[in-house]
N, CA, C and O atoms as a Tinker XYZ file with bonds, in Angstrom:
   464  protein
     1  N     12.394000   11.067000  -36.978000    73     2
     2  CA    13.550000   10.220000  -36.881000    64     1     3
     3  C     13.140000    8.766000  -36.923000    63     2     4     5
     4  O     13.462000    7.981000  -36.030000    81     3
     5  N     12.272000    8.348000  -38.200000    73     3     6
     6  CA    12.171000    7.129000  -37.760000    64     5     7
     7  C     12.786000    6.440000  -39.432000    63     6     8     9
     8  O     12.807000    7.246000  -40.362000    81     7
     9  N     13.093000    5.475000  -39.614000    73     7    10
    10  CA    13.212000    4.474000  -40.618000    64     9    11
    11  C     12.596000    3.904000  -41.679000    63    10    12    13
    12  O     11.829000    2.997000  -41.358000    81    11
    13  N     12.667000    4.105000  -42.695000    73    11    14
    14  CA    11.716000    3.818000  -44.369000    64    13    15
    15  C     10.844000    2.147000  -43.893000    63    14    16    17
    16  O     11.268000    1.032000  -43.591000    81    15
    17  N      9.813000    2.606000  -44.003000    73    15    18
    18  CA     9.113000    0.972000  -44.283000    64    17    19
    19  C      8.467000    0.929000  -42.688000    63    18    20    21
    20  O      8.217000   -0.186000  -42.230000    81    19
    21  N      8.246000    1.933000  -41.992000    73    19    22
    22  CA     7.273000    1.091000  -40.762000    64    21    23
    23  C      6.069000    1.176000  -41.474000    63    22    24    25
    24  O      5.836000    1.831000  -42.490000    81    23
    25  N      5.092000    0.206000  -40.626000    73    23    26
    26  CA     4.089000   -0.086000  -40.935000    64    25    27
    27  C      3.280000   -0.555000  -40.016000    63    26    28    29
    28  O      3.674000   -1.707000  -39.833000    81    27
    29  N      2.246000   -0.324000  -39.222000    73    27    30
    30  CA     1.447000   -0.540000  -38.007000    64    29    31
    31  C      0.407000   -1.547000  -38.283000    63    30    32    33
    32  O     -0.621000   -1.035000  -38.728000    81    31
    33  N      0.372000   -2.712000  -38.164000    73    31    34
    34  CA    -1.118000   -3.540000  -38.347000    64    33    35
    35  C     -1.828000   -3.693000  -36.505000    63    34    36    37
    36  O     -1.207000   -4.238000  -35.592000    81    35
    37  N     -2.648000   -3.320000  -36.425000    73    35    38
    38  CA    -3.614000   -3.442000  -35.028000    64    37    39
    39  C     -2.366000   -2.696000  -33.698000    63    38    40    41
    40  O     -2.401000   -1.517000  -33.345000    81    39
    41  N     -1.452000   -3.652000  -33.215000    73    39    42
    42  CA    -1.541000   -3.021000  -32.203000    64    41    43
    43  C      0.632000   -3.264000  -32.135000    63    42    44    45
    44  O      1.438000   -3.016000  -31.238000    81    43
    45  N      0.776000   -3.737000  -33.311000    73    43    46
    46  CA     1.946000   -4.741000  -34.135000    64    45    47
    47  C      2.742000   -3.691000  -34.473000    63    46    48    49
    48  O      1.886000   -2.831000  -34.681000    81    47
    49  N      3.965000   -3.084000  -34.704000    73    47    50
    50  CA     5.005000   -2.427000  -35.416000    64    49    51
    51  C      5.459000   -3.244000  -36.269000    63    50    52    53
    52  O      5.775000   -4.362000  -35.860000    81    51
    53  N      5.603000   -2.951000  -37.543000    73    51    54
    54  CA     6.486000   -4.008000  -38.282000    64    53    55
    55  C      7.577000   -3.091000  -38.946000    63    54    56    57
    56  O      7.310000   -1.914000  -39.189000    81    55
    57  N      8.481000   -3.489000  -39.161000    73    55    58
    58  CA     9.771000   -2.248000  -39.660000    64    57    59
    59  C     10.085000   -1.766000  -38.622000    63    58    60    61
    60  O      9.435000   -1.656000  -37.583000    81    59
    61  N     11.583000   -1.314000  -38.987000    73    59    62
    62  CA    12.392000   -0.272000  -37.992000    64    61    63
    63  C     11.386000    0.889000  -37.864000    63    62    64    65
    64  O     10.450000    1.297000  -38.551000    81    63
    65  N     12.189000    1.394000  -36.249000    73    63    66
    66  CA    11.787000    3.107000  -36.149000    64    65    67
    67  C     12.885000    3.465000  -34.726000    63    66    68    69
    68  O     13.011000    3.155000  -33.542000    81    67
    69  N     13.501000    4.287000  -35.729000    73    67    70
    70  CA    14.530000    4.332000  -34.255000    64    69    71
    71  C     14.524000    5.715000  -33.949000    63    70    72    73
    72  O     14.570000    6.532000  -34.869000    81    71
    73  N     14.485000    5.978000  -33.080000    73    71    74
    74  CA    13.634000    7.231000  -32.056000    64    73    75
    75  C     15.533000    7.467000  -30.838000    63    74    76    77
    76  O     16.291000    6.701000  -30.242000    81    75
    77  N     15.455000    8.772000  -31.055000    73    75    78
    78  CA    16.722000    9.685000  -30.237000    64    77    79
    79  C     15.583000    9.322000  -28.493000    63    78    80    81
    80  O     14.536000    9.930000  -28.271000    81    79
    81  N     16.046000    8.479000  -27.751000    73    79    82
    82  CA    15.512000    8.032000  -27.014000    64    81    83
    83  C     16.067000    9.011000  -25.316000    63    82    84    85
    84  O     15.581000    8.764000  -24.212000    81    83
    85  N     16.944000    9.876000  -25.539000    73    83    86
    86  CA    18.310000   10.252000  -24.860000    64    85    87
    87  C     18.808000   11.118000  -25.186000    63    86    88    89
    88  O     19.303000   10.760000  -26.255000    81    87
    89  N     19.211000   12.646000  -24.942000    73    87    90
    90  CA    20.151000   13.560000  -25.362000    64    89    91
    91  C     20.037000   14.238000  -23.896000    63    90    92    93
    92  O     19.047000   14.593000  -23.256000    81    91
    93  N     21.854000   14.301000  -23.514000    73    91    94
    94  CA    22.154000   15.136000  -22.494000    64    93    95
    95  C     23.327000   15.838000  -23.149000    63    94    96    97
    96  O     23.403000   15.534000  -24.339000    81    95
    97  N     24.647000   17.024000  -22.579000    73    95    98
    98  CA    25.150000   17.262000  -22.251000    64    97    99
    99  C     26.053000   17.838000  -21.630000    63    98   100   101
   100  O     25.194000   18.258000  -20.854000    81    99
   101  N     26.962000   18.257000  -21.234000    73    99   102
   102  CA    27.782000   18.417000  -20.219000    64   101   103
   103  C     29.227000   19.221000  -20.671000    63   102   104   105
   104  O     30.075000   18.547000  -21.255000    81   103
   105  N     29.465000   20.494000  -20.430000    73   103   106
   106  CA    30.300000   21.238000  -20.586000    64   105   107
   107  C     31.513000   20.945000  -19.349000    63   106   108   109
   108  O     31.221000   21.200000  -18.180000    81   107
   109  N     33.043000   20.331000  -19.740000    73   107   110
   110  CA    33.428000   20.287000  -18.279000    64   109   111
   111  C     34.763000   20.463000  -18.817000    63   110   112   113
   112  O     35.118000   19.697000  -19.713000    81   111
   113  N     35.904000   21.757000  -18.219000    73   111   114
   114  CA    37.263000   22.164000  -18.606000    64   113   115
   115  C     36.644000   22.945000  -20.390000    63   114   116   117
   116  O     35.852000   23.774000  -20.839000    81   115
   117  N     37.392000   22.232000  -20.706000    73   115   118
   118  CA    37.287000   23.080000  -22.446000    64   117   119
   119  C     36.850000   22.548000  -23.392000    63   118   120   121
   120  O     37.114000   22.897000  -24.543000    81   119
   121  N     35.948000   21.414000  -23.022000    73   119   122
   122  CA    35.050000   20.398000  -23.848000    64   121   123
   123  C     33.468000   20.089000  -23.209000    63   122   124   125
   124  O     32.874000   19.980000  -22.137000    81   123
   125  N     33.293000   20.044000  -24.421000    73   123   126
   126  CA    31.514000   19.737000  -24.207000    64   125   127
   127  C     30.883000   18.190000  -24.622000    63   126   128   129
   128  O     30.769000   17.947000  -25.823000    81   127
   129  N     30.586000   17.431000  -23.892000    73   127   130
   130  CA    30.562000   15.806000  -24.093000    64   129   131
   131  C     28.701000   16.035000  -24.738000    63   130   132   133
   132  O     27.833000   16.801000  -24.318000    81   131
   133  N     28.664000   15.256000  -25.605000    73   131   134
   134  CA    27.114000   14.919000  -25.828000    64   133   135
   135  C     26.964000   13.851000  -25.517000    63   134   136   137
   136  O     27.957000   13.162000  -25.281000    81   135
   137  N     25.867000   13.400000  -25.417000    73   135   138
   138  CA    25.258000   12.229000  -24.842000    64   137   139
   139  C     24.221000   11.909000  -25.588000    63   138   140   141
   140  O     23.456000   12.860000  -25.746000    81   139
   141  N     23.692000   10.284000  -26.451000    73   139   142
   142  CA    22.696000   10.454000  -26.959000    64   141   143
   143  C     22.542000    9.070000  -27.326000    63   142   144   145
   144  O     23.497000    8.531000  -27.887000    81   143
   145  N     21.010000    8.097000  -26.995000    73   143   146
   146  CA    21.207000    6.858000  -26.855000    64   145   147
   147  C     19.677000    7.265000  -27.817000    63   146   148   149
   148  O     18.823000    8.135000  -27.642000    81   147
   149  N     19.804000    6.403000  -28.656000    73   147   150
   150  CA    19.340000    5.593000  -29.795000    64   149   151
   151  C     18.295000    4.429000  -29.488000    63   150   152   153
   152  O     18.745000    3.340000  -29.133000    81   151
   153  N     16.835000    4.622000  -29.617000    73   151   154
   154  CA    15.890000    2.913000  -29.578000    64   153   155
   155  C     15.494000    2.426000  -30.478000    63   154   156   157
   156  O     14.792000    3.238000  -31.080000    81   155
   157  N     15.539000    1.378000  -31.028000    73   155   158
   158  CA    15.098000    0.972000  -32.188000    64   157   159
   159  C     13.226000    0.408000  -31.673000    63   158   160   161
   160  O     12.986000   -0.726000  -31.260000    81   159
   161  N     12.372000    1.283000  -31.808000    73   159   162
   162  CA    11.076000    0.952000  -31.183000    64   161   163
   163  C     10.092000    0.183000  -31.894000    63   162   164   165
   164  O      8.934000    0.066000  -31.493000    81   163
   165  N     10.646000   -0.468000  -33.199000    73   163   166
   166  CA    10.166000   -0.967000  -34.633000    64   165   167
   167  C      9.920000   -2.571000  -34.285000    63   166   168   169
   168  O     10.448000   -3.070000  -33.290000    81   167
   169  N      9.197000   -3.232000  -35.055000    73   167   170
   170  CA     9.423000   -4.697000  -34.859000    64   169   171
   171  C     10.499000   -5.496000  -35.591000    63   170   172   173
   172  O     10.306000   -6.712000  -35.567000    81   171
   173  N     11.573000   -5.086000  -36.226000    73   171   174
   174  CA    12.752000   -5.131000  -36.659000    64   173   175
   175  C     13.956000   -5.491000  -36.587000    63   174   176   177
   176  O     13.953000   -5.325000  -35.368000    81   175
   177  N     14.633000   -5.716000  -36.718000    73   175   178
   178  CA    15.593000   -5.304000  -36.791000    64   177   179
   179  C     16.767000   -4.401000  -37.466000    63   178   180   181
   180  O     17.445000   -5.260000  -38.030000    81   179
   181  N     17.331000   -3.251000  -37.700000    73   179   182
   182  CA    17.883000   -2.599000  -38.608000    64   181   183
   183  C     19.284000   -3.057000  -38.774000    63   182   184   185
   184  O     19.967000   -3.542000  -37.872000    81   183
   185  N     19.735000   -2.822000  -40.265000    73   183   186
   186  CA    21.292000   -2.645000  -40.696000    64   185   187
   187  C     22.120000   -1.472000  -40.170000    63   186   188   189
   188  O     21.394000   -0.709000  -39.534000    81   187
   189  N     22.886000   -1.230000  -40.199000    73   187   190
   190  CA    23.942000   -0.098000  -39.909000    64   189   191
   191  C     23.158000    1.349000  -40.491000    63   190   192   193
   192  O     22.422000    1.364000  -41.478000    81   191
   193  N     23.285000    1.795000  -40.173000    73   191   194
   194  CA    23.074000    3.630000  -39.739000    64   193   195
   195  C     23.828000    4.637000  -39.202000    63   194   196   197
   196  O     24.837000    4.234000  -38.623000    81   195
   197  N     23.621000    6.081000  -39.214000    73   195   198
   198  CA    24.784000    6.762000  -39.167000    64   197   199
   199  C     23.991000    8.001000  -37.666000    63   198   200   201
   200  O     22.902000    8.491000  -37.965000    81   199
   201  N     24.465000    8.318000  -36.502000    73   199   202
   202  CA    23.721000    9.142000  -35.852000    64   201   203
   203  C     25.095000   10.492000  -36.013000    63   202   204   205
   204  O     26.297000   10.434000  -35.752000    81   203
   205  N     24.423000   11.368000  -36.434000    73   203   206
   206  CA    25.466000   12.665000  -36.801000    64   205   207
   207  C     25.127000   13.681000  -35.973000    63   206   208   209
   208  O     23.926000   13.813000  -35.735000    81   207
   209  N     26.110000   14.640000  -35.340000    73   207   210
   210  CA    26.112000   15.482000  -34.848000    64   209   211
   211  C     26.546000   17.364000  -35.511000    63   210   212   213
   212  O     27.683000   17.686000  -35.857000    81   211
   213  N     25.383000   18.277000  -35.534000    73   211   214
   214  CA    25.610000   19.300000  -36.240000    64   213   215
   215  C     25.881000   20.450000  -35.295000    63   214   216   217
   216  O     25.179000   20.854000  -34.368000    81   215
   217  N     26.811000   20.799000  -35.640000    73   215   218
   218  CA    27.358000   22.114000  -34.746000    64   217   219
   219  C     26.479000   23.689000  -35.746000    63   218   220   221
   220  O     26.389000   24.018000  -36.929000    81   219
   221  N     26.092000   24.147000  -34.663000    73   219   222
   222  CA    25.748000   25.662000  -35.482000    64   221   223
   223  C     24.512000   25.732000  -36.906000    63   222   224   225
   224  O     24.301000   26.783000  -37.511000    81   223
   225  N     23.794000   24.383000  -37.249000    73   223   226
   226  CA    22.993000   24.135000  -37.826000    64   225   227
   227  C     21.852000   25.792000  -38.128000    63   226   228   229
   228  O     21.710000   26.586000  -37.198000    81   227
   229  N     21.446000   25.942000  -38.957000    73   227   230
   230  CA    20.403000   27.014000  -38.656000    64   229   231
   231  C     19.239000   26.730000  -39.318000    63   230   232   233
   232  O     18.299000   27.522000  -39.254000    81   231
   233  N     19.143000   25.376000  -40.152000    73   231   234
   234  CA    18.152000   24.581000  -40.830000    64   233   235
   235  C     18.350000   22.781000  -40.489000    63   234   236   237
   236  O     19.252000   22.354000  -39.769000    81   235
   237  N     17.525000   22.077000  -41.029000    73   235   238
   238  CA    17.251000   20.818000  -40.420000    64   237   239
   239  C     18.384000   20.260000  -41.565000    63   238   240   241
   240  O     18.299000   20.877000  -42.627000    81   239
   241  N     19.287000   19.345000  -41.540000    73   239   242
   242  CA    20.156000   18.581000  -42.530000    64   241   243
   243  C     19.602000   17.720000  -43.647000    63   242   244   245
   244  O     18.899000   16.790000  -43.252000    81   243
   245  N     19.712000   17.792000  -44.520000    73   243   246
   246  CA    19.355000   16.671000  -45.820000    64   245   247
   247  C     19.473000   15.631000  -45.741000    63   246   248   249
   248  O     20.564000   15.323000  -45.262000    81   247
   249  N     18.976000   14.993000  -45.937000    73   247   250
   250  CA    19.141000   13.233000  -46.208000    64   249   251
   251  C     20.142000   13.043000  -46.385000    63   250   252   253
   252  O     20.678000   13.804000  -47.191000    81   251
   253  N     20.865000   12.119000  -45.865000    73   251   254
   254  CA    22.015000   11.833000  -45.865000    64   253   255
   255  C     23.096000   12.247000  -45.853000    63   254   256   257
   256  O     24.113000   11.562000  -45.949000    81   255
   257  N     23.022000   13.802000  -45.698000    73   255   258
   258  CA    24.187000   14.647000  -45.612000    64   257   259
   259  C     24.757000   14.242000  -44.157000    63   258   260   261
   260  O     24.086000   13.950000  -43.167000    81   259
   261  N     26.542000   14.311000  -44.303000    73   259   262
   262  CA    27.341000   14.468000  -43.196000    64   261   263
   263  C     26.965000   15.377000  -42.200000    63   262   264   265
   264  O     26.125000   16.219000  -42.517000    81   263
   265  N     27.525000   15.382000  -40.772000    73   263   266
   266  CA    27.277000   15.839000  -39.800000    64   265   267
   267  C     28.884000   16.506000  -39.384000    63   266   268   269
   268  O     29.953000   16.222000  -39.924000    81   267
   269  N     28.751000   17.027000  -38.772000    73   267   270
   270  CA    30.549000   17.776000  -38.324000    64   269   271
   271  C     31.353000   16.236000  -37.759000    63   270   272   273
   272  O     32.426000   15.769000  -38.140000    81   271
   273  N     30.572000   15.799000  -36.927000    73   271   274
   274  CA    30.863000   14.244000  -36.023000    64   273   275
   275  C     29.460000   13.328000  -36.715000    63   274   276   277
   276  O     28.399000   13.688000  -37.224000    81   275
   277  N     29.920000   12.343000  -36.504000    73   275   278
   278  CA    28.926000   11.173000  -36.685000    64   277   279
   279  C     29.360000    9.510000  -36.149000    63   278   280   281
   280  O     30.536000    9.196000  -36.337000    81   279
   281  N     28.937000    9.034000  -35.851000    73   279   282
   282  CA    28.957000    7.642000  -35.318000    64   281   283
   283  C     28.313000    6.400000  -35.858000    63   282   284   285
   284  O     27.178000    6.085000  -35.500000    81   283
   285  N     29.017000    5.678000  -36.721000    73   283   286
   286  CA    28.119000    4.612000  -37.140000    64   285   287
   287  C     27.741000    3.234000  -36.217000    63   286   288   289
   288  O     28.484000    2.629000  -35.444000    81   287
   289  N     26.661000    3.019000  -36.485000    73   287   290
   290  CA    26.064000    1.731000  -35.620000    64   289   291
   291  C     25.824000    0.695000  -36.509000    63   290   292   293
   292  O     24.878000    0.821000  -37.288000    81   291
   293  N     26.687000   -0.569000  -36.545000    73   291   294
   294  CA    26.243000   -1.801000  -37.217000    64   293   295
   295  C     25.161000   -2.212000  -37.432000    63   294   296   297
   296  O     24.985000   -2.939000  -38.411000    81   295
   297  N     24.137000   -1.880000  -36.606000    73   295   298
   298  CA    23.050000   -3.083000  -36.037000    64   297   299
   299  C     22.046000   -2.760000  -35.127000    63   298   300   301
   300  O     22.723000   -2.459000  -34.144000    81   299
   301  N     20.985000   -2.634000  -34.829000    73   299   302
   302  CA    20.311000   -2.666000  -34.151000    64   301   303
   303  C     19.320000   -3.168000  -34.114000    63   302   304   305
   304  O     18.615000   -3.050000  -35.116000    81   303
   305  N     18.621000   -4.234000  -32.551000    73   303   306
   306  CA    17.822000   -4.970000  -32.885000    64   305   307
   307  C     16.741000   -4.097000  -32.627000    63   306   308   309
   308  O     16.779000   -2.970000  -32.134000    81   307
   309  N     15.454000   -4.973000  -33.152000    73   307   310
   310  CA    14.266000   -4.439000  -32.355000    64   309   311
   311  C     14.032000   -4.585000  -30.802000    63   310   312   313
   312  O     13.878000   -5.720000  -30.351000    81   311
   313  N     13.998000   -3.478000  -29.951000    73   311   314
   314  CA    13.507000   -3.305000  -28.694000    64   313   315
   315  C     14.860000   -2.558000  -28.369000    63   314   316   317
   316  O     14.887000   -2.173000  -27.200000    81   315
   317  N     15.924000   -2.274000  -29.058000    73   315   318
   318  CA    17.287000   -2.265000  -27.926000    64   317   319
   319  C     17.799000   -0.916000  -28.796000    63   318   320   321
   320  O     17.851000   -0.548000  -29.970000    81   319
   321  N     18.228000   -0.299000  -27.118000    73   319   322
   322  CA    19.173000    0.955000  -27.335000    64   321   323
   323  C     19.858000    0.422000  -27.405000    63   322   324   325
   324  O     20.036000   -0.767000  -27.145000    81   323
   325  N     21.073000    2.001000  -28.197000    73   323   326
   326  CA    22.532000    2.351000  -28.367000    64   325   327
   327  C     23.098000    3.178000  -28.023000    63   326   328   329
   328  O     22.128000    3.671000  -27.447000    81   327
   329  N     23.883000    3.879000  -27.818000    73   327   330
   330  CA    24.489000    5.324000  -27.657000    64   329   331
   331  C     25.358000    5.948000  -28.804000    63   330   332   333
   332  O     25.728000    5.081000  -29.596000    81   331
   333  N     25.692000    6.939000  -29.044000    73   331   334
   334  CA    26.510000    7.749000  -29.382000    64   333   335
   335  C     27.110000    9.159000  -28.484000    63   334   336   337
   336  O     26.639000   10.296000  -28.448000    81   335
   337  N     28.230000    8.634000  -27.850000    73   335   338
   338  CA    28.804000    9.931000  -27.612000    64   337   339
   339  C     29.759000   10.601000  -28.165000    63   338   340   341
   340  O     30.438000    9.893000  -28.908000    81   339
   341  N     30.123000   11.791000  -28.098000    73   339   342
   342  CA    30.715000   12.948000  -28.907000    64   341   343
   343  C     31.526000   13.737000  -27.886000    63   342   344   345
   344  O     31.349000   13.450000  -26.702000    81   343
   345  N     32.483000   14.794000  -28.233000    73   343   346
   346  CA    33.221000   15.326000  -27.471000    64   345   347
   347  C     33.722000   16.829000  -28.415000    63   346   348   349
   348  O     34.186000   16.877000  -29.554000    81   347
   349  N     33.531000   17.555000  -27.798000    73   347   350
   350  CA    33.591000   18.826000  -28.956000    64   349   351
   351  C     34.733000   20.101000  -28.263000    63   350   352   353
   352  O     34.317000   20.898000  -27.422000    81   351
   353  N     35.753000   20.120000  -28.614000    73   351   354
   354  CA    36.435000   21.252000  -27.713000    64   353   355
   355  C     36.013000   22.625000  -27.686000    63   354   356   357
   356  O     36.380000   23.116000  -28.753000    81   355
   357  N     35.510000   23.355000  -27.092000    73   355   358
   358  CA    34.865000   24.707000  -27.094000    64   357   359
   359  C     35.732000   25.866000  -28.009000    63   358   360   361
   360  O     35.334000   26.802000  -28.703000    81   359
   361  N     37.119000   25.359000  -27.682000    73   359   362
   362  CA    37.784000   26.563000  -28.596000    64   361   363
   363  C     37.373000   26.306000  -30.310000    63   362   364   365
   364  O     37.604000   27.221000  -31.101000    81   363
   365  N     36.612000   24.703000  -30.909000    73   363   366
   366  CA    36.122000   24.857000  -31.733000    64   365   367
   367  C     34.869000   25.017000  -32.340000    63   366   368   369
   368  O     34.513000   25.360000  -33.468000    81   367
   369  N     34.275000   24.677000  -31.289000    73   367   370
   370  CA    32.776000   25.114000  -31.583000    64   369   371
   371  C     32.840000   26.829000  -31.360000    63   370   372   373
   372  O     31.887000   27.441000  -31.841000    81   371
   373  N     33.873000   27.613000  -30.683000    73   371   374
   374  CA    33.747000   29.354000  -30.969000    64   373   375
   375  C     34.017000   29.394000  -31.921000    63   374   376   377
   376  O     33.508000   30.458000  -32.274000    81   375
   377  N     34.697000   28.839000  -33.079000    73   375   378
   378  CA    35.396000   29.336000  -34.198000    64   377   379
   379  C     34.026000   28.802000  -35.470000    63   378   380   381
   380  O     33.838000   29.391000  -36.535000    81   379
   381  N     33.365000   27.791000  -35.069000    73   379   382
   382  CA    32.301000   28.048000  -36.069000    64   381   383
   383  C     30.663000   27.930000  -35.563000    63   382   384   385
   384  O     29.680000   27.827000  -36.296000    81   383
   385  N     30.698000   27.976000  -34.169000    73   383   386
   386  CA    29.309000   28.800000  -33.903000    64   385   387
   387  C     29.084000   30.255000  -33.684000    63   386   388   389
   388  O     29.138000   30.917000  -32.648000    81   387
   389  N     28.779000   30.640000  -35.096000    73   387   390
   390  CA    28.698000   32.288000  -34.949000    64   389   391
   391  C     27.450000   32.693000  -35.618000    63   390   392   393
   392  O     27.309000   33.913000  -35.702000    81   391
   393  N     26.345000   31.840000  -36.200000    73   391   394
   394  CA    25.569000   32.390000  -36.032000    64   393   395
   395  C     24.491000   33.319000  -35.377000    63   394   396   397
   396  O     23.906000   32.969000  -34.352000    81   395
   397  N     24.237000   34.568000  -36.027000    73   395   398
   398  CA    24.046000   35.831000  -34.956000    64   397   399
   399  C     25.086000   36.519000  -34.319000    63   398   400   401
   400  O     24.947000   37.726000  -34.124000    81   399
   401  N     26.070000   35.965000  -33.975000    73   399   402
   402  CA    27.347000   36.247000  -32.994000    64   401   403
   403  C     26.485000   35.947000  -31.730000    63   402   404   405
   404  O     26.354000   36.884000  -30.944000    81   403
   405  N     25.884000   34.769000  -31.433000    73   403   406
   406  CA    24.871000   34.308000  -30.728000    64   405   407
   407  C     25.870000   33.299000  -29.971000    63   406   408   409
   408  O     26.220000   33.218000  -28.794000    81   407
   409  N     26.164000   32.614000  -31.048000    73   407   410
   410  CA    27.342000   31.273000  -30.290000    64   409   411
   411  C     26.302000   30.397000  -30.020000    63   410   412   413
   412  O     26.723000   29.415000  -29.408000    81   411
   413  N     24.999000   30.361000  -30.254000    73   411   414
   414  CA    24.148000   28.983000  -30.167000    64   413   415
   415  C     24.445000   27.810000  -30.849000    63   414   416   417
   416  O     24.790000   27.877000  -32.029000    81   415
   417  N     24.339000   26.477000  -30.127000    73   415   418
   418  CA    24.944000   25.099000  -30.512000    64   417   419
   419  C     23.531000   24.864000  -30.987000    63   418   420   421
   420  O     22.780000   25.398000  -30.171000    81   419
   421  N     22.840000   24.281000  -31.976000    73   419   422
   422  CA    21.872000   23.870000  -32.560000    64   421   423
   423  C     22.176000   22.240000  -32.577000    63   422   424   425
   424  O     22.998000   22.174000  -33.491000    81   423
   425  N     22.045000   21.314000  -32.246000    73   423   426
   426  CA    21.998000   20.214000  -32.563000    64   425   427
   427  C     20.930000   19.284000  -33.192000    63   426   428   429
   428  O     19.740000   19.149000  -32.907000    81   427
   429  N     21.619000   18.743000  -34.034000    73   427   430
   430  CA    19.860000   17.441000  -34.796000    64   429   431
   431  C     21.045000   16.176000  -34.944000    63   430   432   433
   432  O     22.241000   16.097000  -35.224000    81   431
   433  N     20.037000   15.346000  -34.610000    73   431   434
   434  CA    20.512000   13.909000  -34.529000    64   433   435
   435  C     19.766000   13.180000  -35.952000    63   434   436   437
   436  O     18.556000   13.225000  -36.172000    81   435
   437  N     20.840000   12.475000  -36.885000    73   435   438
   438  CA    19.956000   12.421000  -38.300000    64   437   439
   439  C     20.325000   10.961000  -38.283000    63   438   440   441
   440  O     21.436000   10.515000  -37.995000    81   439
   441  N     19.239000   10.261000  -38.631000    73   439   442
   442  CA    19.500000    9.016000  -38.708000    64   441   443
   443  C     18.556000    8.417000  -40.058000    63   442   444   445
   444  O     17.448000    8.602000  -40.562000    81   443
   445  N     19.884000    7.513000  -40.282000    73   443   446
   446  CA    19.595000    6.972000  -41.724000    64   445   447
   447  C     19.354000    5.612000  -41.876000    63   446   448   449
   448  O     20.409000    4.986000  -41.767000    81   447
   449  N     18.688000    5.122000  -42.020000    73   447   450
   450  CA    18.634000    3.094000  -41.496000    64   449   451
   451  C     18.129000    2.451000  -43.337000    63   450   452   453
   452  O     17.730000    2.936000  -44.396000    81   451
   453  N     18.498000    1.050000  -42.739000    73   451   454
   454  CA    18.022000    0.276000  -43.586000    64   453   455
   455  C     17.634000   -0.738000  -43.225000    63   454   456   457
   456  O     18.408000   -1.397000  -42.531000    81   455
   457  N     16.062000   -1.393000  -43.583000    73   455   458
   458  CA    15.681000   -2.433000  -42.632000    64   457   459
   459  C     16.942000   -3.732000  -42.401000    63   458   460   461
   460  O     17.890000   -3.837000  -43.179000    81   459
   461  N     16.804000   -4.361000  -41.587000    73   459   462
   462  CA    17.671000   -5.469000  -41.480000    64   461   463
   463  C     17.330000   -7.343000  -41.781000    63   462   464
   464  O     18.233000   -8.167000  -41.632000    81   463
């Protein structure tokens, strides 16, 4: 999960690298909240990016492919989190987590940047 163009000289980051710094969540009534804060750990700053959320995944997502949910972020500097939270009603994650008839939530957080 990191960003096109880092580059390490001695002890220096140069370029974005933004790292899922954060993932919790929390099932409460008939919804399931995600939780998931974003660091940009690069010497950088980045442009807008997309953090997507995949329900029922059973392989890793493509470049740039959509997510069921996703959240775009304008901006991020170098050194500084973000968040993305999500909210998923359970009566729809039963209707398309059925892989296996398992009902496992697979989640990947895909992030797409462009230096800034």
């Amino acid at each position: 999960n990191q960003a096109t163009g880092q580059v390490t000289v001695g002890s220096t980051s140069i370029g974005p690298n933004l790292t899922v710094s954060y993932f919790a969540f929390q099932a409460t009534g008939d919804t399931v909240y995600y939780f998931v804060d974003v660091t940009n750990t690069g010497g950088e700053d980045v442009d807008s990016f997309f953090v997507d959320l995949f329900y029922d995944s059973i392989s890793p997502p493509w470049p740039n492919e959509d997510g069921d949910q996703w959240t775009l972020v304008d901006s991020l500097a170098a050194g500084e989190t973000t968040y993305a939270d999500f909210s998923v009603s359970i009566s729809e994650l039963e209707q398309v987590c059925t892989y296996q008839n398992t009902h496992e939530l697979f989640i990947l957080s895909q992030l797409t940047a462009s230096p800034g």
